[in-house]
CHARMM-style PDB file with segment names, atoms N, HN, CA, C and O in Angstrom:
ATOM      1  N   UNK     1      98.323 -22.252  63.240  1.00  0.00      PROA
ATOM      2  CA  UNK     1      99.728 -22.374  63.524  1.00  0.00      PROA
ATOM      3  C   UNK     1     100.327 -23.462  62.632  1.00  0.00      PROA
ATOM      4  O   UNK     1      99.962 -24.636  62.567  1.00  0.00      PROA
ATOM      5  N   UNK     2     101.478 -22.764  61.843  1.00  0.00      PROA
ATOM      6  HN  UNK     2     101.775 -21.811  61.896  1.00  0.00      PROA
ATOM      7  CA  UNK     2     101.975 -23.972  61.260  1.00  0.00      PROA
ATOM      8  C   UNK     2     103.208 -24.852  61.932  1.00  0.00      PROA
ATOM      9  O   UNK     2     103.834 -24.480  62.924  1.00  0.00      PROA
ATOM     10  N   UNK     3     103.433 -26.044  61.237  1.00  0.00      PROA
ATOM     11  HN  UNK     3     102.923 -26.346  60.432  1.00  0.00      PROA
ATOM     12  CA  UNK     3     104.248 -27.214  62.307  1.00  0.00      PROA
ATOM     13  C   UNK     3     105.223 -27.292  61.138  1.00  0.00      PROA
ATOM     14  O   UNK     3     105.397 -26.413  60.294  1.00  0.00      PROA
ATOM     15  N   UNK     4     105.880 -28.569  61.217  1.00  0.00      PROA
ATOM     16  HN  UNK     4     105.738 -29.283  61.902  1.00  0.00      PROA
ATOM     17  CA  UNK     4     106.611 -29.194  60.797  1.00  0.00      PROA
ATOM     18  C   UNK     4     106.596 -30.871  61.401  1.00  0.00      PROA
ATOM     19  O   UNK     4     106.460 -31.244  62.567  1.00  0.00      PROA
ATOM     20  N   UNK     5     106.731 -31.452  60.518  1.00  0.00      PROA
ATOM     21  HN  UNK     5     106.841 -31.149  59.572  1.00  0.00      PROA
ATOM     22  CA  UNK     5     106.641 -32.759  60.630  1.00  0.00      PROA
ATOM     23  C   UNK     5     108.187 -33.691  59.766  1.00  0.00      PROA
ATOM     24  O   UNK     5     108.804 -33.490  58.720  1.00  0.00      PROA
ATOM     25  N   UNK     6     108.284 -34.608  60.761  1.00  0.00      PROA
ATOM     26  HN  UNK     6     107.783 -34.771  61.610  1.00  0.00      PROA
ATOM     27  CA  UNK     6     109.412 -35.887  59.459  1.00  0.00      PROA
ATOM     28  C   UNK     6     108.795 -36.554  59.420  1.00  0.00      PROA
ATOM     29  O   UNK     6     107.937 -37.087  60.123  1.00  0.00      PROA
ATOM     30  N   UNK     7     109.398 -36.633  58.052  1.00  0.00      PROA
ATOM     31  HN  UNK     7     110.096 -36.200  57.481  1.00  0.00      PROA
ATOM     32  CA  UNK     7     108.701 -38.272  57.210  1.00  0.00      PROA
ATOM     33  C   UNK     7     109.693 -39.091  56.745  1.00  0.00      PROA
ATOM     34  O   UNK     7     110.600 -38.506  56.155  1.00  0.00      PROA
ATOM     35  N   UNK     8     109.774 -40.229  56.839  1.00  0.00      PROA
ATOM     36  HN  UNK     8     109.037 -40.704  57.319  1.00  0.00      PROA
ATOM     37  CA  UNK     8     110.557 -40.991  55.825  1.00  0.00      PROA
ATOM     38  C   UNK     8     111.080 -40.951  54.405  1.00  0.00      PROA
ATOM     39  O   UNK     8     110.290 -41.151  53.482  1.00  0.00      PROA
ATOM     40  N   UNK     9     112.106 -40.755  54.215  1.00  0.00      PROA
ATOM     41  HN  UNK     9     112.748 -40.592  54.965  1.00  0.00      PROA
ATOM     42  CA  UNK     9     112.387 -40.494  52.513  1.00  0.00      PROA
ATOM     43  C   UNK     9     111.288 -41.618  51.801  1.00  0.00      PROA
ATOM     44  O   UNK     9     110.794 -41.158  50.771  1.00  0.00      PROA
ATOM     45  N   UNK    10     110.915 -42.706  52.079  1.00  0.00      PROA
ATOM     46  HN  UNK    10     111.316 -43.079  52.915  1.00  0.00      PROA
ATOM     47  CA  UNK    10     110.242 -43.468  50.731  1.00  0.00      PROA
ATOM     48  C   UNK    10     108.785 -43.132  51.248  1.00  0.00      PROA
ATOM     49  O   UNK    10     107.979 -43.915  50.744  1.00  0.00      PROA
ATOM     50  N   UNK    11     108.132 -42.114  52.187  1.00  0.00      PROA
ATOM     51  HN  UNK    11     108.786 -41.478  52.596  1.00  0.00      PROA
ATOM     52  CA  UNK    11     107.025 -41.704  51.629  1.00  0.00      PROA
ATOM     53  C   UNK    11     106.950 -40.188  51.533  1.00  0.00      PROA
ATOM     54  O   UNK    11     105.917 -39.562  51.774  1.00  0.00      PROA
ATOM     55  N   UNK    12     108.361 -39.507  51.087  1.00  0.00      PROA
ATOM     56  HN  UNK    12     109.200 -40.015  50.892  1.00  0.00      PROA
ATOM     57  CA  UNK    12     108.689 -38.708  50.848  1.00  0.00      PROA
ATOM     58  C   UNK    12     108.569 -38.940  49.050  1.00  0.00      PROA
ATOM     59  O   UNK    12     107.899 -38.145  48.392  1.00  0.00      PROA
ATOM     60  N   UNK    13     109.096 -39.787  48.569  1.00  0.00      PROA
ATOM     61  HN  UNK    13     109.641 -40.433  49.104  1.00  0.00      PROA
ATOM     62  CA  UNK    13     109.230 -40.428  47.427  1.00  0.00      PROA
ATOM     63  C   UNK    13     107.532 -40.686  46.745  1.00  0.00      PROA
ATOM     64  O   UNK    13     107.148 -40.446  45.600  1.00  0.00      PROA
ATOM     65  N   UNK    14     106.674 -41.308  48.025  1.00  0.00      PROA
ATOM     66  HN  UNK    14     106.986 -41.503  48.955  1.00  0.00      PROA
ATOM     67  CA  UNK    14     105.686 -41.616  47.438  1.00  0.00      PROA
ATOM     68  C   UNK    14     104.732 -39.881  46.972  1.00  0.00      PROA
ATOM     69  O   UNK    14     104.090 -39.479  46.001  1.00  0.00      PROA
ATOM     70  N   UNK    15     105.148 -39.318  48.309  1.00  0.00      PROA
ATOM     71  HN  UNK    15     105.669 -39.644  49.098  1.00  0.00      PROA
ATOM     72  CA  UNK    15     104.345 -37.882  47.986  1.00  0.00      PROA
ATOM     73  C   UNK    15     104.557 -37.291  46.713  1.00  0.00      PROA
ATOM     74  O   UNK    15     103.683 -36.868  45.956  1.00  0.00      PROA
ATOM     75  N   UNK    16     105.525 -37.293  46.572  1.00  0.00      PROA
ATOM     76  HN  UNK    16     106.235 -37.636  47.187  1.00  0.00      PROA
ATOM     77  CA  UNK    16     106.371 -37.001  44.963  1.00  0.00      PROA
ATOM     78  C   UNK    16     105.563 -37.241  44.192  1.00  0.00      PROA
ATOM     79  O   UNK    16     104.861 -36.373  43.674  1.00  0.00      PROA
ATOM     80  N   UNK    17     105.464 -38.730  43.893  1.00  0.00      PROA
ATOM     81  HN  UNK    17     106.034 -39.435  44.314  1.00  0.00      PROA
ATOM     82  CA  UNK    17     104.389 -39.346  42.825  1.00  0.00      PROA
ATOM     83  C   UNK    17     103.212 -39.001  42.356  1.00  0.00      PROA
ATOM     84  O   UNK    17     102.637 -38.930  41.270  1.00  0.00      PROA
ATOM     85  N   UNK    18     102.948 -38.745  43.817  1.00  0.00      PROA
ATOM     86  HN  UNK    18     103.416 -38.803  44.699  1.00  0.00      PROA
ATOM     87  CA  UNK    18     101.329 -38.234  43.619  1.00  0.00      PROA
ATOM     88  C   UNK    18     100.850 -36.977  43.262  1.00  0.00      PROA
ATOM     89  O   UNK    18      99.694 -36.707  42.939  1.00  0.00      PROA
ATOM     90  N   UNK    19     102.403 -35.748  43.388  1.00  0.00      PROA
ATOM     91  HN  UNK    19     103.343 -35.967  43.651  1.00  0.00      PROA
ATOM     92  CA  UNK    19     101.715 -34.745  42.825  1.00  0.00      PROA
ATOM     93  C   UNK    19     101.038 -34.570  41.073  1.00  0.00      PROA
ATOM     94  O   UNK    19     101.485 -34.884  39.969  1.00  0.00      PROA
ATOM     95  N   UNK    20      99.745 -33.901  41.552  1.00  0.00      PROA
ATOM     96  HN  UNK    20      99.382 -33.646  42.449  1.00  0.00      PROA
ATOM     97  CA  UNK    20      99.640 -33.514  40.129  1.00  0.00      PROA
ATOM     98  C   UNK    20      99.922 -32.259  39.546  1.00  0.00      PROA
ATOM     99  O   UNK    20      99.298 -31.983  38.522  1.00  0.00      PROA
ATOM    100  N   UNK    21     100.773 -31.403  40.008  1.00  0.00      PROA
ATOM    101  HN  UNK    21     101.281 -31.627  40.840  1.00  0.00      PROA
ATOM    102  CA  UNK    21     101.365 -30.533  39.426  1.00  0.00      PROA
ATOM    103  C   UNK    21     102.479 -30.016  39.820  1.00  0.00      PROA
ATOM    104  O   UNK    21     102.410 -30.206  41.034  1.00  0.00      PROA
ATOM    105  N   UNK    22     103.580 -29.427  39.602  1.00  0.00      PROA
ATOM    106  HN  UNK    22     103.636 -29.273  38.616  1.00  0.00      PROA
ATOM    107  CA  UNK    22     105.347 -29.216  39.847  1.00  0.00      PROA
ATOM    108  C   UNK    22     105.478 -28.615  41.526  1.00  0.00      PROA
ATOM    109  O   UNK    22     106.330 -28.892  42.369  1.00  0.00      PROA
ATOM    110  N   UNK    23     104.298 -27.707  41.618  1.00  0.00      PROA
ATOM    111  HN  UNK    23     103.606 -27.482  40.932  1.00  0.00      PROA
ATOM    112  CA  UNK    23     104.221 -26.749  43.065  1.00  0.00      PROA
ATOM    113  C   UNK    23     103.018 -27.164  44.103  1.00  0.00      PROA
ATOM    114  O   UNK    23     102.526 -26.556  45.054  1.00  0.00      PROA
ATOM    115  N   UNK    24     102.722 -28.586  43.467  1.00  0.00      PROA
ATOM    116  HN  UNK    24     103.122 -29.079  42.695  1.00  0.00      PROA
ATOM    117  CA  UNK    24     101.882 -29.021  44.900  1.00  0.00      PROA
ATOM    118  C   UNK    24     102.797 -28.986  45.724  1.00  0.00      PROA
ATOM    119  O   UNK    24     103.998 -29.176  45.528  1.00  0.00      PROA
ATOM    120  N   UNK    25     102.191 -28.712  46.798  1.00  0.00      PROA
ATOM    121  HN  UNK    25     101.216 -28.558  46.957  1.00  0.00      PROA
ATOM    122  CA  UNK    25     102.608 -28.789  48.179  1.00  0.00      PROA
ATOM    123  C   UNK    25     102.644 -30.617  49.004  1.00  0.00      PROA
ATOM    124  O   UNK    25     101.833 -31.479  48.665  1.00  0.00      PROA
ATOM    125  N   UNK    26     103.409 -30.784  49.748  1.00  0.00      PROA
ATOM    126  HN  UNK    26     104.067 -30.084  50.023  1.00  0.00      PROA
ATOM    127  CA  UNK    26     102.869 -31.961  50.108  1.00  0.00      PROA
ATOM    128  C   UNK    26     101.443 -32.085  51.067  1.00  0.00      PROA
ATOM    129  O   UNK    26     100.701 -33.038  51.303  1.00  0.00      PROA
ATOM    130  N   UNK    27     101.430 -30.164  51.644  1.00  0.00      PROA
ATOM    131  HN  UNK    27     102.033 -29.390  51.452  1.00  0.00      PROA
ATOM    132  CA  UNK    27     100.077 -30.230  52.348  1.00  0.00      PROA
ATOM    133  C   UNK    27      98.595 -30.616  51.519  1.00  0.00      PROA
ATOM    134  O   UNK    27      97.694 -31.385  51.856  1.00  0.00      PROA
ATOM    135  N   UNK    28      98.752 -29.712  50.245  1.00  0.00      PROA
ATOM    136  HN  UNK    28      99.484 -29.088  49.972  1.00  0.00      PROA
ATOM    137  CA  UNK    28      97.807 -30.377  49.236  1.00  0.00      PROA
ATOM    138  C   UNK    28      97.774 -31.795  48.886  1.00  0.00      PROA
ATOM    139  O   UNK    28      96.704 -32.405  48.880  1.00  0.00      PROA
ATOM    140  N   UNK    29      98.723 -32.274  48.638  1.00  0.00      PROA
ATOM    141  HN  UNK    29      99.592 -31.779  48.644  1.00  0.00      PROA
ATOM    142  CA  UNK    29      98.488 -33.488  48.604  1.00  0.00      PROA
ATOM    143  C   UNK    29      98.232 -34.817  49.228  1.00  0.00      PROA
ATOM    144  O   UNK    29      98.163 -35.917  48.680  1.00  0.00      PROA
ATOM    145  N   UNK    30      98.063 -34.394  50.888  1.00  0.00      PROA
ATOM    146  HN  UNK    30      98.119 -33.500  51.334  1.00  0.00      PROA
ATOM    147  CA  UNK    30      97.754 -34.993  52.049  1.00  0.00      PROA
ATOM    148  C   UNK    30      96.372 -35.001  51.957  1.00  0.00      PROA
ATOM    149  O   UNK    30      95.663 -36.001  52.060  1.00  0.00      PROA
ATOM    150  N   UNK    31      95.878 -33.473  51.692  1.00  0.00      PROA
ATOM    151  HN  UNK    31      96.455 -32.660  51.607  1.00  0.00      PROA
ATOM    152  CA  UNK    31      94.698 -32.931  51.706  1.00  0.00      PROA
ATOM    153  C   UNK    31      93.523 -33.682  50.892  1.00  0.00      PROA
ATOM    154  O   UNK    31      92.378 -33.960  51.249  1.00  0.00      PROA
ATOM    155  N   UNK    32      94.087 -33.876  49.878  1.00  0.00      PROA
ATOM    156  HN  UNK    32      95.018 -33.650  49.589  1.00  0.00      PROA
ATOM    157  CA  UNK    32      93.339 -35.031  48.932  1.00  0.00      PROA
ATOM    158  C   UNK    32      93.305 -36.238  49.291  1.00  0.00      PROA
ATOM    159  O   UNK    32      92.336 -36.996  49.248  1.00  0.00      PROA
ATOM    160  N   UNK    33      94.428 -36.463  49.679  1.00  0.00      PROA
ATOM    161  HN  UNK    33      95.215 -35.848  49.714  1.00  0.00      PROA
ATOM    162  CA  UNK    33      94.162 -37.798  50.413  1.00  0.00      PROA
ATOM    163  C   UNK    33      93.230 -38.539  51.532  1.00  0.00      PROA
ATOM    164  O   UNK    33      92.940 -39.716  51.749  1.00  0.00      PROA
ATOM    165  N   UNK    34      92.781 -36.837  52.362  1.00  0.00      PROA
ATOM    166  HN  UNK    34      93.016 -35.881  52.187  1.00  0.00      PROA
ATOM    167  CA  UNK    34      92.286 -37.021  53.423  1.00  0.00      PROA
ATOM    168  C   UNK    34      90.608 -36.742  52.745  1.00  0.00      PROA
ATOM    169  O   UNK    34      89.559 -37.103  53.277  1.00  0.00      PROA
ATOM    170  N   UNK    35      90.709 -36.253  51.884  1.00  0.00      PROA
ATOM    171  HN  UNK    35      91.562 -35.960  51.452  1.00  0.00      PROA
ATOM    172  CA  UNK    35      89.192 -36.029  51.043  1.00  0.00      PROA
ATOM    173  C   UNK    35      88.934 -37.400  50.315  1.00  0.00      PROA
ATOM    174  O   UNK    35      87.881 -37.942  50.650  1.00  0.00      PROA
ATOM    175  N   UNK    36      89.552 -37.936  49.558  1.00  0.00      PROA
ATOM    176  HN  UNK    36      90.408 -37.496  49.286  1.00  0.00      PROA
ATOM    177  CA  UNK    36      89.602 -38.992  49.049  1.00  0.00      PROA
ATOM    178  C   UNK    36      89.003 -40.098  49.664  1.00  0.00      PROA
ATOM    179  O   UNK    36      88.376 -41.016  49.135  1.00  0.00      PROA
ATOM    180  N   UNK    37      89.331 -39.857  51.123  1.00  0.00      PROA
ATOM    181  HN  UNK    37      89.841 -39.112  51.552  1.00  0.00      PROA
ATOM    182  CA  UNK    37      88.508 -41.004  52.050  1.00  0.00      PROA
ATOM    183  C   UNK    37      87.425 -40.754  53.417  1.00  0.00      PROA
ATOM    184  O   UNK    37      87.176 -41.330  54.476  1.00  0.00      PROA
ATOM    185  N   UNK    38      86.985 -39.585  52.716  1.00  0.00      PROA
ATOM    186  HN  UNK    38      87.187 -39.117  51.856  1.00  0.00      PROA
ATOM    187  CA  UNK    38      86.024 -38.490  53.908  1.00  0.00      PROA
ATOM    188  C   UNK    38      84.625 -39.079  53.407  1.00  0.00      PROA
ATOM    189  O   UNK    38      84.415 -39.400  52.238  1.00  0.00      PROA
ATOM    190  N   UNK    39      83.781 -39.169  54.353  1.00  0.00      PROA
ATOM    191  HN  UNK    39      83.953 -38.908  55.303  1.00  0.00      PROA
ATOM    192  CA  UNK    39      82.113 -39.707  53.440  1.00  0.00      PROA
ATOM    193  C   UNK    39      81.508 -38.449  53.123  1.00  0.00      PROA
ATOM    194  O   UNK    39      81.798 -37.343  53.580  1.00  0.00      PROA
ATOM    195  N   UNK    40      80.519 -38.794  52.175  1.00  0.00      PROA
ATOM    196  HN  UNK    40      80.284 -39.693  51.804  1.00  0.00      PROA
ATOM    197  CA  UNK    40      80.016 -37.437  51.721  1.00  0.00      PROA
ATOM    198  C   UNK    40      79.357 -36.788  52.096  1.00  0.00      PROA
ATOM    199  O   UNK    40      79.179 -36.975  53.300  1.00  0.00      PROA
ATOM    200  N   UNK    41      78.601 -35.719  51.542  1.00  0.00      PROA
ATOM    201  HN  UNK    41      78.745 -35.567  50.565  1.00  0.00      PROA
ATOM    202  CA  UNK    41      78.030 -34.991  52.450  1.00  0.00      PROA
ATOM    203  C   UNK    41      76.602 -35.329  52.392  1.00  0.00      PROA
ATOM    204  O   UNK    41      76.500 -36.538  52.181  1.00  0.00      PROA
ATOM    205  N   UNK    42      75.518 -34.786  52.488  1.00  0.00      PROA
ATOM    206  HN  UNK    42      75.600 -33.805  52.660  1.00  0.00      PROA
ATOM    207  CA  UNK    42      74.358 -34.929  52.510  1.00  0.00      PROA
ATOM    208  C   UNK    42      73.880 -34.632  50.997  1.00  0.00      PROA
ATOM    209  O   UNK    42      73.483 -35.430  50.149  1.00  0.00      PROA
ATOM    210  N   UNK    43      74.065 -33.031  50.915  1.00  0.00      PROA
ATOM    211  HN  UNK    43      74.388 -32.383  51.604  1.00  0.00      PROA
ATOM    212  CA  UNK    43      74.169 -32.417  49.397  1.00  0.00      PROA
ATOM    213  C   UNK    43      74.456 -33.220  48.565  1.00  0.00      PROA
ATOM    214  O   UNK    43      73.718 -33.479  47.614  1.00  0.00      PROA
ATOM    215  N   UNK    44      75.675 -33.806  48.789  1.00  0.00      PROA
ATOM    216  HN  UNK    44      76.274 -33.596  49.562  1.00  0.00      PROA
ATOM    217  CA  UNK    44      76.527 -34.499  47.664  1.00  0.00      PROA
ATOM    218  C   UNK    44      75.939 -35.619  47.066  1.00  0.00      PROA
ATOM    219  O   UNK    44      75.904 -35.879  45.863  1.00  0.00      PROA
ATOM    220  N   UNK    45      75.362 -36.431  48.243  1.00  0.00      PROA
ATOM    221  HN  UNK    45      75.391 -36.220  49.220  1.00  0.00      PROA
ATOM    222  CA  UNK    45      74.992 -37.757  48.060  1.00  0.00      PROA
ATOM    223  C   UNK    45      73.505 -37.361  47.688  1.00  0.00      PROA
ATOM    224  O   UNK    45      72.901 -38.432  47.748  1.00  0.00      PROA
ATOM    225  N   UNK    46      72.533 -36.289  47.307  1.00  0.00      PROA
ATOM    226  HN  UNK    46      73.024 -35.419  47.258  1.00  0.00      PROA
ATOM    227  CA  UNK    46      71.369 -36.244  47.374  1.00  0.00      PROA
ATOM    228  C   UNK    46      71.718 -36.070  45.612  1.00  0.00      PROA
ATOM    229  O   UNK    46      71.155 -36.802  44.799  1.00  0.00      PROA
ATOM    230  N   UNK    47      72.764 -34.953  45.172  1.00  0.00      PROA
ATOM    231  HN  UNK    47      73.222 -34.358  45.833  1.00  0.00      PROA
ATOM    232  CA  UNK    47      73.164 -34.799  43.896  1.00  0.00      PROA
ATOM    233  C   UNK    47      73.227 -36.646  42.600  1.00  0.00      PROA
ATOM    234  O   UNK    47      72.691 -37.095  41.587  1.00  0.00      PROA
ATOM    235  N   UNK    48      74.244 -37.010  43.616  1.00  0.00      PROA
ATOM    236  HN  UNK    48      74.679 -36.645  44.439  1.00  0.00      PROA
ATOM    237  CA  UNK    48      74.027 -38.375  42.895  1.00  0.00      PROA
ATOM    238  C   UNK    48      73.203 -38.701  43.263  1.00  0.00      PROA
ATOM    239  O   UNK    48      73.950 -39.390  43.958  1.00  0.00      PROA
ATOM    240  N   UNK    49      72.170 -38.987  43.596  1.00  0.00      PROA
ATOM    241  HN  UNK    49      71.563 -38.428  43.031  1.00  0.00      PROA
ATOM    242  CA  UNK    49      70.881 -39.707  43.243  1.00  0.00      PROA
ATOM    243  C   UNK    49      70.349 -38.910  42.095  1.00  0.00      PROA
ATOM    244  O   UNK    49      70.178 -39.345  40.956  1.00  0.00      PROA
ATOM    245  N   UNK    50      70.183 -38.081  42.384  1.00  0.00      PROA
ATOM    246  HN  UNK    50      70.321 -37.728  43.310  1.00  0.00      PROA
ATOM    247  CA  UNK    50      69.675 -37.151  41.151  1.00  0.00      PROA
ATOM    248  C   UNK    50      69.692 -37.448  40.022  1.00  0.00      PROA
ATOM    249  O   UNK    50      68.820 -37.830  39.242  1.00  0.00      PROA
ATOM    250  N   UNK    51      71.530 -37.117  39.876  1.00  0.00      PROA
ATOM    251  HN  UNK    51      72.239 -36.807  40.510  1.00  0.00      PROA
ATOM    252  CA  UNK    51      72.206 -37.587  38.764  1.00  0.00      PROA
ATOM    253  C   UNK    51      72.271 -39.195  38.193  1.00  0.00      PROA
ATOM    254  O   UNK    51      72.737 -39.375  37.068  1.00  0.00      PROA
ATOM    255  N   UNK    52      71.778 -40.399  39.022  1.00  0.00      PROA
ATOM    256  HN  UNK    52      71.400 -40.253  39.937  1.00  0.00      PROA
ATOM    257  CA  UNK    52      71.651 -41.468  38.642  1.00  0.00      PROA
ATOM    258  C   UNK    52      70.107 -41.486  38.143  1.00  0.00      PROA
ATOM    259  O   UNK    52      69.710 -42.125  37.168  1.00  0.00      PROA
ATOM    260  N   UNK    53      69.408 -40.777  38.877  1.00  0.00      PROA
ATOM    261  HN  UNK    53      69.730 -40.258  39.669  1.00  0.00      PROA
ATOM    262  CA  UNK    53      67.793 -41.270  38.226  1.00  0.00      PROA
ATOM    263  C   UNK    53      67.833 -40.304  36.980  1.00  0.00      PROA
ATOM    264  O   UNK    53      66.773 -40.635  36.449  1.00  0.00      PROA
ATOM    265  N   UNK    54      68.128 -39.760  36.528  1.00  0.00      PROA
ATOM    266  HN  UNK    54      68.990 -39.492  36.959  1.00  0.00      PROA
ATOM    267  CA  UNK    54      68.439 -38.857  35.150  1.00  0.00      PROA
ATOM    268  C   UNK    54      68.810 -39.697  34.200  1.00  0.00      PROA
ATOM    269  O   UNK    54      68.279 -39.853  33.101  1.00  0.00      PROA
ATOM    270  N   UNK    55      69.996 -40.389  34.771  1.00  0.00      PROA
ATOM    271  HN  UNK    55      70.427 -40.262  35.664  1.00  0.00      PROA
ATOM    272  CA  UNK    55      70.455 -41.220  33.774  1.00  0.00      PROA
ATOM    273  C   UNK    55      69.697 -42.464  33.595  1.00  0.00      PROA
ATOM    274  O   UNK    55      69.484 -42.908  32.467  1.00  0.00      PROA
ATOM    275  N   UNK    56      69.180 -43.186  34.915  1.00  0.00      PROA
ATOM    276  HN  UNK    56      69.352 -42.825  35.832  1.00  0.00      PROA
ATOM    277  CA  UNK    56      67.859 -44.245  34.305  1.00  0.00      PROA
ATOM    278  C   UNK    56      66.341 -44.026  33.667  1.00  0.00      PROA
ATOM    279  O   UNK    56      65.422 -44.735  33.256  1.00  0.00      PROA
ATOM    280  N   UNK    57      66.598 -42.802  33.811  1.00  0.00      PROA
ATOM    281  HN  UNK    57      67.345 -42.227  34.145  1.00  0.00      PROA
ATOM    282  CA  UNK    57      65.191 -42.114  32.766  1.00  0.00      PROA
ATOM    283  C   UNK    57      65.797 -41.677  31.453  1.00  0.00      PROA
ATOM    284  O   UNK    57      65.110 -41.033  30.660  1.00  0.00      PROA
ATOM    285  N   UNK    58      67.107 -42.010  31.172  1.00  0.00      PROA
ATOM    286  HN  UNK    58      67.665 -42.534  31.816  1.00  0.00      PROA
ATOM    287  CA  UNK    58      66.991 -41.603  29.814  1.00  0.00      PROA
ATOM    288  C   UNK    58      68.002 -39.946  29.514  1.00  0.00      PROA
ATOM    289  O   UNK    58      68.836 -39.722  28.638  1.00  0.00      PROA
ATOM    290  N   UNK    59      67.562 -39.160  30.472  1.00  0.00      PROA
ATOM    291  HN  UNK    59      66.884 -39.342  31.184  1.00  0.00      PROA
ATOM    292  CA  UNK    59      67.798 -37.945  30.498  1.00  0.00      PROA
ATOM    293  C   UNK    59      69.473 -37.270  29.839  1.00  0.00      PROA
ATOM    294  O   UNK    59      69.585 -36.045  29.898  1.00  0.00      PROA
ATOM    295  N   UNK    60      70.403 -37.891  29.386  1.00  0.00      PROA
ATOM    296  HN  UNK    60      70.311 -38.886  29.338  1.00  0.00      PROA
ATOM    297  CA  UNK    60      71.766 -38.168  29.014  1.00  0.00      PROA
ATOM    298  C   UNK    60      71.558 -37.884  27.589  1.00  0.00      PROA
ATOM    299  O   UNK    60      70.659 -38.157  26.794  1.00  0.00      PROA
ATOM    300  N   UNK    61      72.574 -37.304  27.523  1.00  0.00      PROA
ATOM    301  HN  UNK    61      73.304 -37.082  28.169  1.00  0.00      PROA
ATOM    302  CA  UNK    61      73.357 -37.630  25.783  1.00  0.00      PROA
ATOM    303  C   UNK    61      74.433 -38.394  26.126  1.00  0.00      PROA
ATOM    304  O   UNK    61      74.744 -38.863  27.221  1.00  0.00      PROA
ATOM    305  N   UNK    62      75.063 -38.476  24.862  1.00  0.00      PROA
ATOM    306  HN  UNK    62      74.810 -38.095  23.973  1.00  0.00      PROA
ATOM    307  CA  UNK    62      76.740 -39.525  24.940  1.00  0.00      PROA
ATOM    308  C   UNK    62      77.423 -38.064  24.029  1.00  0.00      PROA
ATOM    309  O   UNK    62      76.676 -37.371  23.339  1.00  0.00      PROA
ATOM    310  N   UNK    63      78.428 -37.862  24.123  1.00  0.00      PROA
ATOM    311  HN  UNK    63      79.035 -38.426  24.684  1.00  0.00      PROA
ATOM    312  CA  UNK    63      79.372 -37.243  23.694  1.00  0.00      PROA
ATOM    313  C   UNK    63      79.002 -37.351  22.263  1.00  0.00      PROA
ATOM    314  O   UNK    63      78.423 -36.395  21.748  1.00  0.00      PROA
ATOM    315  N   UNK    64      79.334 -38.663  21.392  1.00  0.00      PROA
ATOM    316  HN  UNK    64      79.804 -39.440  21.810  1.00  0.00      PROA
ATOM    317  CA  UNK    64      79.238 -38.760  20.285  1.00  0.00      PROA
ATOM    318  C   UNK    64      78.032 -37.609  19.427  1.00  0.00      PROA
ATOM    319  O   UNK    64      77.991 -36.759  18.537  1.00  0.00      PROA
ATOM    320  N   UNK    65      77.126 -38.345  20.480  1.00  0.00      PROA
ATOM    321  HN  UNK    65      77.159 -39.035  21.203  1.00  0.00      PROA
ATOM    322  CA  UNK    65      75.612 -37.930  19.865  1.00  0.00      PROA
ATOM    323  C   UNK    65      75.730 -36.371  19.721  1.00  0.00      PROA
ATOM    324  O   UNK    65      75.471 -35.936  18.599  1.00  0.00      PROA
ATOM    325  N   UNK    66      76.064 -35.515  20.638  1.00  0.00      PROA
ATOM    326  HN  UNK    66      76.275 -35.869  21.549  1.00  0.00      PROA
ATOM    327  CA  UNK    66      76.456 -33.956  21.441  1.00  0.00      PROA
ATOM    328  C   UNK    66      77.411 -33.533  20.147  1.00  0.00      PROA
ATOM    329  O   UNK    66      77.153 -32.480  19.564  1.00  0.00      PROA
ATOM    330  N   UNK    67      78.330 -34.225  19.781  1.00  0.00      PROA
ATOM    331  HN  UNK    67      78.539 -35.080  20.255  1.00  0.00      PROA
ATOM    332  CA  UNK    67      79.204 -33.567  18.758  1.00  0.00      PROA
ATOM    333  C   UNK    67      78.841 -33.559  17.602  1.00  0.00      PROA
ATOM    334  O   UNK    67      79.118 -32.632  16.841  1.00  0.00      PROA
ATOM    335  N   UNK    68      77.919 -34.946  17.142  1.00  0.00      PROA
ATOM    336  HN  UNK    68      77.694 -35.699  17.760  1.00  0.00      PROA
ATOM    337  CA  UNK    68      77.261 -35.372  15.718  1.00  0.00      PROA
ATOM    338  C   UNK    68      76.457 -34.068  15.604  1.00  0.00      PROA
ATOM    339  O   UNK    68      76.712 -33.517  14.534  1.00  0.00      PROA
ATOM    340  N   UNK    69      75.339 -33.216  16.549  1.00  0.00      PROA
ATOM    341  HN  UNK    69      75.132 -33.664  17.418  1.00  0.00      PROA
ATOM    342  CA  UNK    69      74.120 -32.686  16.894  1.00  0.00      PROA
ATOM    343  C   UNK    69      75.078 -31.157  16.653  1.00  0.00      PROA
ATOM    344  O   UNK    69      74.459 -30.181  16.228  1.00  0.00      PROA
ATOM    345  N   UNK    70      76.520 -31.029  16.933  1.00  0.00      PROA
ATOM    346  HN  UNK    70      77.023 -31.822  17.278  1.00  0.00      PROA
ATOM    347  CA  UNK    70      76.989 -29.885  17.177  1.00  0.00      PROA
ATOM    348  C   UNK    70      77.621 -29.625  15.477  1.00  0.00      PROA
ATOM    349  O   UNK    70      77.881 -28.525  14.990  1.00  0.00      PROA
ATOM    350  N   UNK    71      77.778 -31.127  14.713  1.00  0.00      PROA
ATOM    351  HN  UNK    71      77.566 -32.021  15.108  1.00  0.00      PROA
ATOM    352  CA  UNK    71      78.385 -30.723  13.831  1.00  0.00      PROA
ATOM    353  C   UNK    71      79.950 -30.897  14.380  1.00  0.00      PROA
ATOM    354  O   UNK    71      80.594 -30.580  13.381  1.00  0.00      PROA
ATOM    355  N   UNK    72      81.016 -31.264  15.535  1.00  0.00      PROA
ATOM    356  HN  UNK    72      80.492 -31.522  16.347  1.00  0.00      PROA
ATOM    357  CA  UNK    72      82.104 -31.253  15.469  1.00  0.00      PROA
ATOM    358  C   UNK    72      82.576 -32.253  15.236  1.00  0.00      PROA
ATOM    359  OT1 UNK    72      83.799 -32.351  15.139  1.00  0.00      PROA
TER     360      UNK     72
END
């Protein structure tokens, strides 16, 4: 069921700001907000570890190196 809610024009103003594109919604952009400060998941947080011991073993390129190797 959808609602309706008021808000104050200056965080009406702030929602504004924050979109990142012309047809966000302000629901999307609540939405992020509310992700933005959600803890992670199990998956997620098992991924970064992953992804950090990869990178202390070495396991990484740098961009530079990736483009030198590609020729771009």
């Amino acid at each position: 069921m959808d609602t309706t809610i008021q808000i104050s024009k200056k965080l009406q103003k702030e929602l504004l700001k924050r979109k990142l594109y012309d047809k966000e919604t302000y629901e999307e952009i609540i939405w992020d907000m509310i992700e933005d400060s959600m803890e992670l998941n199990d998956q997620t947080k098992k991924e970064i570890a992953e992804a950090r011991a990869e990178i202390k073993a070495g396991k990484v390129h740098s961009l530079r190196k990736v483009k030198k190797e590609l020729d771009l």
